[in-house]
N, C-alpha and C positions, 0 to 999 in steps of 0.2 A: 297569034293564038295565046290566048291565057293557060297558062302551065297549071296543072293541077294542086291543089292545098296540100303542104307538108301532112303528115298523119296530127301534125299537134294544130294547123289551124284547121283539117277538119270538122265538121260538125257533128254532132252528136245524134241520130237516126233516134227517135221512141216512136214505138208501133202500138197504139190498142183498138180495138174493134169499134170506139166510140172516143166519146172524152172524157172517160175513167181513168185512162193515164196520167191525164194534168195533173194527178193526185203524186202519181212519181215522180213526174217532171218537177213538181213545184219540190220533191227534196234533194233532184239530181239539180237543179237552178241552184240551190241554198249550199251543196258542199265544193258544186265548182259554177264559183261565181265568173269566173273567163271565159267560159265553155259556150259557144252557138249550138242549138240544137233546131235542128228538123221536127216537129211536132206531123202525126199522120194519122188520122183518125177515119176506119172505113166507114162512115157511117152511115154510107148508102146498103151495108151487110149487117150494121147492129140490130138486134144483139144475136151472137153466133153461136151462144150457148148449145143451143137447140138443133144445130147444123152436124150434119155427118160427121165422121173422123175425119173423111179424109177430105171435103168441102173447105172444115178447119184450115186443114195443112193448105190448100194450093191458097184462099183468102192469105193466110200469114204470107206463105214462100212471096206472094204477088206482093203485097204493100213492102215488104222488105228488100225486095228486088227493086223495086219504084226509088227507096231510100238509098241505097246502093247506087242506083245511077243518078242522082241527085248529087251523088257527091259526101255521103256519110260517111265517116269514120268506124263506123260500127253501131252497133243496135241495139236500144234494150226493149225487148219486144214485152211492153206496160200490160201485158194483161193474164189473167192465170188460167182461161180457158187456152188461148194460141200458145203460151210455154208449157200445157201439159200434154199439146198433142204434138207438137213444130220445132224443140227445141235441136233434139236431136237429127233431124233434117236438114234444119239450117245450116248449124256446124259443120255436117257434109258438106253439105253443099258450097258455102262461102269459105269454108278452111280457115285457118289460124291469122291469115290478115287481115281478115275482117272480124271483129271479137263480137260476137251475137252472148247478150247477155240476159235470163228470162227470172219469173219470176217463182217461190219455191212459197207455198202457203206456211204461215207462221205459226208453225202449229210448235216447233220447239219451244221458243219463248213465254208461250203460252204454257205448256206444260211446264215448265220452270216455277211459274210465277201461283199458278193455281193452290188454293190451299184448302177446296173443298174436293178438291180431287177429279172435278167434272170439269171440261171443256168443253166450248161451243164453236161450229164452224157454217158464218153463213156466204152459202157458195151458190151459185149460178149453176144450170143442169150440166154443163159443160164441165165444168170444174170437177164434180162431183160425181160425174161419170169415168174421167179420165185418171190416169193411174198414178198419177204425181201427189195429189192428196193422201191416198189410200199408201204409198210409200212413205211419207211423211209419218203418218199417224203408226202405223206399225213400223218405225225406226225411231221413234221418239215416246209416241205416249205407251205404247204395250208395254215396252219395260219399263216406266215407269207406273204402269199401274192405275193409268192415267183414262176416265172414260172419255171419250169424244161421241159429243152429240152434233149429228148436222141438222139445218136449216136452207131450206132451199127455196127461193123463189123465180120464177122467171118475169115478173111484173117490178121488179126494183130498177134494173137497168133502164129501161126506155123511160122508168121517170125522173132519171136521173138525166137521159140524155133531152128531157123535157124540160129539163130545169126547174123540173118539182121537188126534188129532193127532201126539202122542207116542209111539203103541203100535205093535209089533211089525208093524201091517197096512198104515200106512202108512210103514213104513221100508223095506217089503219093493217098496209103488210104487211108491217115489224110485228104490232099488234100479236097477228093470228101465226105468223111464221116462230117469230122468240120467245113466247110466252111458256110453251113448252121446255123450255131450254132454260129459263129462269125458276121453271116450276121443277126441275131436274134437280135445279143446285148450280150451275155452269156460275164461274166469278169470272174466266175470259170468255172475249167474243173474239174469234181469228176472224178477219174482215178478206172472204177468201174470192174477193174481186176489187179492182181498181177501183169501180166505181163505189163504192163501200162507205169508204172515209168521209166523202162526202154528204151520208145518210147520215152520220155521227151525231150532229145535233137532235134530229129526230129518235134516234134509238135511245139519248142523255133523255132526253121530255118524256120519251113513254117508260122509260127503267131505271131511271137514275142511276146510282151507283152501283146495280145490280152487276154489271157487266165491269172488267175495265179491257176496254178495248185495243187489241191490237193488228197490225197490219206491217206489211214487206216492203212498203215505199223507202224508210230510213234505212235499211238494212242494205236494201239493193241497190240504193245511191251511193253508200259509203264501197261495198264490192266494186260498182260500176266505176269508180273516180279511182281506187284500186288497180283495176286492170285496165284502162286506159294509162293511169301514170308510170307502170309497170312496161308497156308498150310503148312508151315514146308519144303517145296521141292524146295526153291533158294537156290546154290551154291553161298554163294558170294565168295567176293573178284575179284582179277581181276588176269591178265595172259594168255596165247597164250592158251584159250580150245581146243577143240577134235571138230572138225563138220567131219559127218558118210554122207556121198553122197551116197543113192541107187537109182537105178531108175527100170524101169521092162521091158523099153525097152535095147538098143545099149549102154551098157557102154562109147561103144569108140566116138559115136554120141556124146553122152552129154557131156563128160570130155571137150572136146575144149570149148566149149559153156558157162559150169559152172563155166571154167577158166577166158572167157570173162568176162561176168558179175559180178563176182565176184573180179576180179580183181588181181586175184590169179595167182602162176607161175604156168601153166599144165602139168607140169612135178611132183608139189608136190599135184595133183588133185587125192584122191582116187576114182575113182566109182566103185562101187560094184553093179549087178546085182543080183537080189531079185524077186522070187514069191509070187505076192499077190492073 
């Protein structure tokens, strides 16, 4: 029998509802270049914005329970609707051996850096219904005086997970969604979803330097490589690691897509279909 992985050759568990995460991944890859990770994308449940509270929690508890028996080290659960309704769940649940790490919208930095005094935050209905935004914003911007405007779509993620990202359909949602938030005054855009960063070149073509945009991915790579190296559970060093693509919808669907975004050839793109 093969003995189980010390916690330091563990792999690294990312959970997001789709392939909005590869936006984290690709900064959790960049600070720990040693590191194998698990890549888990539900994309047979995208997008789960729109999903009950507690639909949310058991989708999260499940793909994260799936990475667990896999063989994960610990989890950074890549998306901002599943950590503002799951985080605290989880951490019961899996306890201090297993470090679940989620994602917290960037609304401080953003108020830091503002000097028209307006911020913009465009969220997913899930995001922006759930209570981890609305703690953000009144622990950061209220004292500082700081207005926050939201934006809201639920047609960005699927064409994101379309691999349209760039195409005429979703130029046209930034369009009708930001345009109000530019006509405010906002000079940040908090990008308060995974898939987000990946809309970037499109939201640069329709506002130029209206916006300068920010987002959680470098922030929550640097914490996450943090509290693994703090645990005993970073690989260091550096070298071409291992990343594991499952997803629980169409392998074949997502392989093109995860090759886009990633930047990868799809020909050396593994996905593997997975029950959660």
């Amino acid at each position: 029998m093969t003995p189980p992985p010390t916690p330091s050759e563990a792999p690294l568990g990312v959970f997001d509802s789709g392939v909005g995460g590869l936006s984290v991944l690709s900064e959790l890859r960049r600070v720990m270049p040693g590191q194998d990770f698990l890549y888990l994308a539900d994309t047979a449940h995208v997008p789960i914005g729109g999903r009950p509270d507690e639909e949310i929690r058991d989708l999260t508890d499940r793909a994260v329970t799936a990475l667990h028996a896999r063989g994960a080290g610990g989890v950074v659960v890549a998306c901002n609707t599943a950590s503002a309704f799951s985080l605290t769940h989880l951490r019961e649940r899996f306890g201090p051996d297993f470090p679940v790490i989620g994602l917290v919208p960037a609304v401080k930095p953003a108020v830091a850096a503002t000097r028209t005094g307006v911020v913009g935050v465009l969220a997913t209905p899930g995001t922006l219904r759930g209570t981890l935004l609305k703690d953000v914003i009144e622990r950061f911007a209220h004292p500082a005086g700081v207005r926050v405007l939201t934006a809201v779509s639920a047609e960005l993620v699927p064409l994101v997970e379309a691999g349209q990202a760039g195409g005429e359909q979703a130029r046209a949602v930034l369009r009708e969604v930001l345009t109000p938030l530019a006509e405010a005054g906002a000079d940040q855009l908090v990008l308060g979803c995974t898939h987000y960063p990946f809309l970037a070149p499109s939201i640069r073509a329709e506002f130029g330097d209206t916006f300068t945009l920010v987002d959680s991915g470098a922030a929550v790579a640097r914490h996450a490589r943090n509290v693994l190296s703090a645990s005993r559970r970073l690989r260091e060093g550096t070298g071409d690691r291992h990343v594991t693509y499952l997803v629980t919808g169409d392998p074949e669907v997502s392989r093109p897509v995860i090759a886009l975004l990633t930047g990868e050839d799809g020909h050396n793109v593994t996905v593997q279909q997975v029950t959660t």
